[in-house]
Each structure stands twice: as C-alpha cells, then as structure tokens.
C-alpha positions in Angstrom: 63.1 15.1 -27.8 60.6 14.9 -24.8 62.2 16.1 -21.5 61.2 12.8 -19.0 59.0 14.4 -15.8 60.4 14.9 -12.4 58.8 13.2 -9.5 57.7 16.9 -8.1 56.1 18.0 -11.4 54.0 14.5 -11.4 53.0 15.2 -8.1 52.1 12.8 -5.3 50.9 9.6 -6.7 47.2 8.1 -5.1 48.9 4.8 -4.1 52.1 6.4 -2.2 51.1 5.9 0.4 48.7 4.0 2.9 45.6 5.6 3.5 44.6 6.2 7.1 41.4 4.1 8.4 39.2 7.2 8.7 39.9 7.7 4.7 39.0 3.8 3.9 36.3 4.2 6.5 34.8 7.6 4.6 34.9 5.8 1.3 33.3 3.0 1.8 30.8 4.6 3.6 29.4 6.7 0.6 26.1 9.1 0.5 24.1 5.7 -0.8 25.2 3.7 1.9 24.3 6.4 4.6 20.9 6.9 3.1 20.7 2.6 2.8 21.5 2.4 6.5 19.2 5.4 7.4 16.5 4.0 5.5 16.9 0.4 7.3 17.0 2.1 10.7 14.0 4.5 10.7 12.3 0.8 9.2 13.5 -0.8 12.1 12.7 1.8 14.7 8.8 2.2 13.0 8.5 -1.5 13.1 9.3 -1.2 17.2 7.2 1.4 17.5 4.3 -0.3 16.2 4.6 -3.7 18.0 5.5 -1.6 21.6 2.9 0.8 20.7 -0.8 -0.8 22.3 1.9 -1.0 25.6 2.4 2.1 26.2 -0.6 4.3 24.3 -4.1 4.5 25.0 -7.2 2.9 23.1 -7.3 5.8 20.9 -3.4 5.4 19.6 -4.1 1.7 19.3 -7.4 2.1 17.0 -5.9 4.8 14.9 -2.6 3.1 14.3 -5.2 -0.3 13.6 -6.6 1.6 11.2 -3.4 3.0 9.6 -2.1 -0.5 9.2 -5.4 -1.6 7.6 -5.2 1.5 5.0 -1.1 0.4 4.5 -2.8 -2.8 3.5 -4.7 -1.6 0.4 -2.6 1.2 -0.6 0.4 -1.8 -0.7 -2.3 -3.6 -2.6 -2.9 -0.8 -5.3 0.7 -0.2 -5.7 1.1 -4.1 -7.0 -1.0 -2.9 -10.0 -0.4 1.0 -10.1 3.6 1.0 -9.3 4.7 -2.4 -10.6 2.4 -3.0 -13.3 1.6 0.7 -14.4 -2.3 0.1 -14.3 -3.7 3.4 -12.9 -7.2 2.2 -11.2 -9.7 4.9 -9.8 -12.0 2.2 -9.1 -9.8 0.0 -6.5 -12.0 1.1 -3.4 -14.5 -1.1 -5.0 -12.7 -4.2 -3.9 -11.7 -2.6 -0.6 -15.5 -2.1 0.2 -16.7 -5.7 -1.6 -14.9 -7.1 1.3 -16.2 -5.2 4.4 -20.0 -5.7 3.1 -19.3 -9.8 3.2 -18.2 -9.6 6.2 -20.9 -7.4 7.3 -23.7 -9.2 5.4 -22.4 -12.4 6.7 -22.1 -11.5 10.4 -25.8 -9.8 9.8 -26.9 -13.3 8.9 -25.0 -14.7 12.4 -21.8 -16.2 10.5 -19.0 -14.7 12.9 -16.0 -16.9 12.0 -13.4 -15.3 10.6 -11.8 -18.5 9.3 -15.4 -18.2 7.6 -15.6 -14.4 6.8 -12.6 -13.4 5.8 -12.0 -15.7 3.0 -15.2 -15.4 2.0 -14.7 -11.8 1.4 -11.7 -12.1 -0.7 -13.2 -15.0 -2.9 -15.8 -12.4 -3.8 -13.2 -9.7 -4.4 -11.4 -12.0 -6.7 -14.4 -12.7 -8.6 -15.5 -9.3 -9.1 -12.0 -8.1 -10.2 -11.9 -11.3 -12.5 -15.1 -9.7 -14.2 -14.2 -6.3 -14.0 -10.5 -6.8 -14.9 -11.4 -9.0 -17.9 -13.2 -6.0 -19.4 -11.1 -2.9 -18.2 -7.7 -4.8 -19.3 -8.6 -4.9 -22.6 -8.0 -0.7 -22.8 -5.4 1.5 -21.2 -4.3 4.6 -19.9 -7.3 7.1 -19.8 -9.9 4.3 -21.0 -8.5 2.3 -17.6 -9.5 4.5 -15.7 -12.9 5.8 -16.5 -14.2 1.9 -16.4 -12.6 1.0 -13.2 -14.0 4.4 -12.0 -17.8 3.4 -13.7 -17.2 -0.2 -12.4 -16.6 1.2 -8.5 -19.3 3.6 -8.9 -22.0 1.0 -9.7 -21.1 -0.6 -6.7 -21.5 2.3 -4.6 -24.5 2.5 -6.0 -25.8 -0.7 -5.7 -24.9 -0.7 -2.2 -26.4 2.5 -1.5 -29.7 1.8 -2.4 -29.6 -1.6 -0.9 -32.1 -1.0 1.8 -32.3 -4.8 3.5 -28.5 -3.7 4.4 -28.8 -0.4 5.8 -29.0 1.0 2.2 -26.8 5.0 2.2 -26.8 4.8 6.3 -24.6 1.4 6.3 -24.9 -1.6 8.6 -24.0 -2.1 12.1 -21.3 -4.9 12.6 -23.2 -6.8 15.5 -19.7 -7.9 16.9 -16.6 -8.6 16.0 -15.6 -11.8 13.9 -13.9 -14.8 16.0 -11.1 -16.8 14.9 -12.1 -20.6 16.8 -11.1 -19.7 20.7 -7.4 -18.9 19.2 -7.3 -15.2 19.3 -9.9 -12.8 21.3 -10.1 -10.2 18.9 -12.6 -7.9 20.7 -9.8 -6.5 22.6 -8.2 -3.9 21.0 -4.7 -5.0 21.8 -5.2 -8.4 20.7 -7.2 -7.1 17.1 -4.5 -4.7 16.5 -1.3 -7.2 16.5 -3.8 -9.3 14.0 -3.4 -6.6 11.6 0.0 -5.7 12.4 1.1 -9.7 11.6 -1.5 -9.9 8.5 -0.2 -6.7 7.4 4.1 -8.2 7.5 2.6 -11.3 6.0 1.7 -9.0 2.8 4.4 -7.5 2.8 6.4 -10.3 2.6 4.9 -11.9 0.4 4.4 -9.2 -2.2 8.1 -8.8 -1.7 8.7 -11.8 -3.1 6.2 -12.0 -5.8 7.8 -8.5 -7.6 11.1 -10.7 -7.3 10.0 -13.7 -8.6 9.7 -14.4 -12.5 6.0 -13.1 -12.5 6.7 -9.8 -10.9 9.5 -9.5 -13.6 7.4 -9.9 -16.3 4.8 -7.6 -15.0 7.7 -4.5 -14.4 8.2 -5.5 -18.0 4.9 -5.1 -19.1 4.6 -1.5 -17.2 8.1 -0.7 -18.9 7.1 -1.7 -22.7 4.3 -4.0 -23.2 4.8 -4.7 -26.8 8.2 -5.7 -26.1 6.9 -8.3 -24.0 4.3 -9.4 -26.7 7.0 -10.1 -28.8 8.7 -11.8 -26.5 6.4 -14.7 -26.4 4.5 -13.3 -23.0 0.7 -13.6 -22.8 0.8 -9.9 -21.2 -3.3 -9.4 -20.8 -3.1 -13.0 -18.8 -0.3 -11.5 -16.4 -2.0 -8.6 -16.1 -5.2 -10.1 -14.9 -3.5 -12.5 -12.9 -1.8 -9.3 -11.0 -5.2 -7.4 -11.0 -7.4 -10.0 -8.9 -4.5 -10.7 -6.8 -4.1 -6.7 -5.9 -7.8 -6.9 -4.9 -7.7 -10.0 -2.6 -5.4 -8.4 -0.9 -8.1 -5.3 -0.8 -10.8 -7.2 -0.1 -8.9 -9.0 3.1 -8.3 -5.0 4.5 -11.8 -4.6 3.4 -12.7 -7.7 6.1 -10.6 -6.1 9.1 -11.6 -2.4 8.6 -15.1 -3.9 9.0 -14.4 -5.2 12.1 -11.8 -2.6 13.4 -14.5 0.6 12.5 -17.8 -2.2 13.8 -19.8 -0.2 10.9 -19.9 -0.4 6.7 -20.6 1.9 4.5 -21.1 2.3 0.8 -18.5 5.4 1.1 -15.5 2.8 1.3 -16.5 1.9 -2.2 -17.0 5.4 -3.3 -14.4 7.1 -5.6 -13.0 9.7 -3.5 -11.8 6.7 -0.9 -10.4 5.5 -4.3 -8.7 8.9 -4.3 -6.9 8.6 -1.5 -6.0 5.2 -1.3 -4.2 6.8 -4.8 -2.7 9.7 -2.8 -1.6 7.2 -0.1 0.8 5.4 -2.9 1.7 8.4 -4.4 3.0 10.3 -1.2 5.1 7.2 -0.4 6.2 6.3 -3.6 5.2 4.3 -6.3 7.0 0.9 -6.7 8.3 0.4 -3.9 6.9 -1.8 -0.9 7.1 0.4 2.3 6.6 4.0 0.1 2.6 3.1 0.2 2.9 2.0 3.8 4.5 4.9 4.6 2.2 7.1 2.8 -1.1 5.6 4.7 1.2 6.6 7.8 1.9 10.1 6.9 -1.7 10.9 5.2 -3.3 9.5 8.0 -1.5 10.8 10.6 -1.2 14.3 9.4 -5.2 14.1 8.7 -5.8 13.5 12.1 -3.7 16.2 13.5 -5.1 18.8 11.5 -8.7 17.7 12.6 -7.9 18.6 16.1 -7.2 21.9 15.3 -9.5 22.8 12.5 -12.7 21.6 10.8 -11.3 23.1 7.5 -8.2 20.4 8.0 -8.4 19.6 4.3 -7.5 23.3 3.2 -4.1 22.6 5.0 -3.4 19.0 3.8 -3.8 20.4 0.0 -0.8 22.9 -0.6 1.5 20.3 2.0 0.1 17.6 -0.6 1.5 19.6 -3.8 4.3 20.5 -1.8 5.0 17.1 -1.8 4.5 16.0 -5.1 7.1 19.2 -6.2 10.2 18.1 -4.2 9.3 14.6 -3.4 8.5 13.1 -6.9 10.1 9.9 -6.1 7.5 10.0 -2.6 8.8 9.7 1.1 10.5 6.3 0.5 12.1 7.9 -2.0 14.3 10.3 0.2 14.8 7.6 2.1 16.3 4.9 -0.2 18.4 7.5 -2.4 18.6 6.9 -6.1 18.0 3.6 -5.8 14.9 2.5 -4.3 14.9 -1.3 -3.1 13.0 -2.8 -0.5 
C-alpha cells in the first residue's frame, strides 16, 4: 500500500507562490537577450561614432575611417559568396581593383562624372566575374580557389605591365570624380558621409537579399548542394548569379578607394590584398552582415596602430591573428550575437 506524501516531504511547489518582479525580470532577461541587447547597442553607438566622427576628428581620422568603410564594403561583398554561399575566392581583389582602374582610366581620358564612372566600373566588374565565374563555378573547393587565384593574378599582371597606364608604378587620379553640382566630394567631410551612406545602402540591401527566397537557396547550396539539385534548383545558375553580384559590389568600393587614396595600383588586384580582404571576413565572422564590417574595422585599425610604433607591425598582428581564430572561431560578431548570430 503506498503511504500518500506530506506537503513537507514534496517540498515547496514552483507555483506557490508569486514570484517577485526582480525574479520575472531576471528570467526573461536571459544570457541571449543580454548578449542581443549588447550586440544592438555597441551597433548603435559605432554607427554614431561614425556619422559624428569627421565633427570632431581631424583629416587624418576622417580618411582612415573613409578608407575603413570602403574596405567594410568589399569584405561585406566577399562574405555574400564565402559566408553565405560557401565559395572560398583568393581571387576577389581582382574585382576590387577592375573597378578602381575604370575609374582611373576613365578620369585619365577626362570623364569625371561619377554618375559616369562608377557604374561603369561595376558593369565591367560584372562582366569579368560573368567570365571568370562561368569557368571557376564549374569546380569546387581547392580547384575554386586556385582559378580565382590564376584569374586575379593575370590581371595583376596585365595591369602591371600596362605601361600607357602607369604600368607597376600605378596612375595618378587627376581629381576626384563629381556627382552633377549635388555633392562636392573633394572635401573630405563631404566624400566620407558618401561612403558612409553607400556603405548602409549595401548593407541593407544584402540584408534583405540573404532573407529573400534567393539568399535561401544559396545558404542551401553552401549547406548541401546536391540536395538542392534534387530539389529542382538550377544551383550553378544561383551561384553565378550570387558571384557577379558579390563583385559589383567590389568593383563599386574599387571606384571610391580610387578616389578616396587619388592613386591606383595593380597591388589592389594582387593576391595578398585578396588575402586580407579574406582575413577581414574571417576576424568578423563569416555569415553574418556586420562580422566583415567589423573585421575591416578591427584589422585596419589595429594595423595602423602598430605602424606607429613599429616597422615590423606585421610580426605583432600575426600571433593576435591566431589568437583570434583559437577563441574566436565564430569571429568578433560572434561574441557579440551569442549562439545565434542574426543581423
């Protein structure tokens, strides 16, 4: 016969009573909230920081975060194809530099518009990486990589011995595009919150292509892309769609670090600016919209700093890089957004 249980041997039951409002309070505001919250306030504060920031710096701050915003640019567009659609590219720089040499060659040739320019240099950028991308998406994994890599360096090469363009010393930019009486961008101040809108335009709008059905299909494709075959998905078209649209976006950075730096030079196509364009994505965090941002940021940043103390800046950025990589896999954005990354 089983003995019923007192009250006192059950103990005291979880709803006997109310709970106070610092217990509700401390429940609902768990570790991922605190970390969601954190996140969307160090967001908020950067994003102040930048639009207060030609106010209260000097010229230097406001070229160096130009250029940071221009380098957020292209490392956002490499993480479209490296994060979301799992195409690792050593050859994306090519694009990056495609884009500064049509602005440069058109402005050599007195075509300053950048209503002109720019567009020009990201039509050129798409039809390269339609070329390129046709061939190199026909492989994967290691094969990927070497032909972007041999795609890029032909470029580089190209450029380099170009001699009617300033061949391996670059070209001069004689000026600075114009954009129809609207905008004077040969003030720094006036440049710089260019960028800084062009760059939120990106943003937003790669935001809402990974969320739409295309950038579903592609996070598919990275996931299992025989899967997707067999699901009826032309998965070569998608990916080549994704690929020229990752280096429009490139070659539009390529246009305003032409006219921020007033110099090209076959290094931006070179495979080392690959490299860290690459590092840039993988500090932040791969697959998510403000890691790579945040990675141009910190690389950049932390590059400049050690350069005012040492020539030999590079020795120190390695083991802080691996150190990194250890206990950030998931990238800055990562410790930031918790488990869970979403932009």
């Amino acid at each position: 016969m089983r003995v019923p249980m007192t009250a006192d041997q059950i103990g005291p039951s979880p709803q006997s009573g109310p709970q106070t409002s610092s217990e509700v309070f401390a429940a609902a505001f768990s570790r991922h909230d605190r970390k969601f919250y954190l996140r969307n306030l160090l967001l908020a504060l950067a994003l102040v920081t930048l639009m207060l920031a030609p106010l209260f710096g000097d010229l230097f701050t406001t070229r160096l975060f130009t250029r940071i915003m221009i380098y957020a640019i292209v490392a956002l567009s490499l993480d479209l194809i490296l994060g979301y659609g799992g195409m690792v590219s050593l050859g994306h720089a090519a694009f990056f530099g495609l884009g500064a040499y049509t602005v440069g060659i058109l402005a050599h040739h007195g075509v300053l518009s950048a209503l002109i320019s720019w567009p020009a240099a990201m039509a050129v950028s798409v039809v390269m990486a339609l070329f390129i991308g046709a061939i190199s998406l026909r492989t994967s994994g290691v094969y990927f990589i070497m032909i972007t890599l041999a795609f890029a360096q032909m470029l580089y090469y190209f450029f380099f011995s170009l001699d009617a363009y300033g061949g391996s010393d670059g070209m001069p930019m004689p000026a600075r595009n114009t954009l129809a009486g609207w905008i004077d961008i040969s003030r720094h101040d006036h440049f710089y919150y260019l960028v800084l809108g062009l760059m939120l335009l990106v943003l937003f709008l790669t935001h809402r292509l990974v969320r739409s059905r295309f950038g579903m299909v592609i996070q598919g494709v990275r996931e299992n892309e025989r899967r997707m075959r067999s699901l009826g998905f032309a998965t070569y078209r998608y990916k080549l769609v994704c690929f020229v649209i990752s280096a429009a976006i490139a070659g539009l950075a390529g246009a305003l670090i032409a006219n921020q730096a007033l110099y090209i030079s076959p290094a931006f196509m070179h495979w080392t600016r690959s490299g860290d364009i690459l590092v840039m994505v993988i500090l932040g965090g791969m697959g998510s919209l403000f890691g790579p941002m945040l990675g141009a940021l910190s690389l950049l940043l932390v590059e400049e700093i050690l350069a005012s103390y040492t020539e030999h800046w590079m020795l120190l950025l390695g083991p802080l890089l691996i150190v990194m990589v250890i206990f950030a896999r998931r990238g800055l954005y990562g410790l930031l957004a918790g488990s869970k990354q979403s932009d």
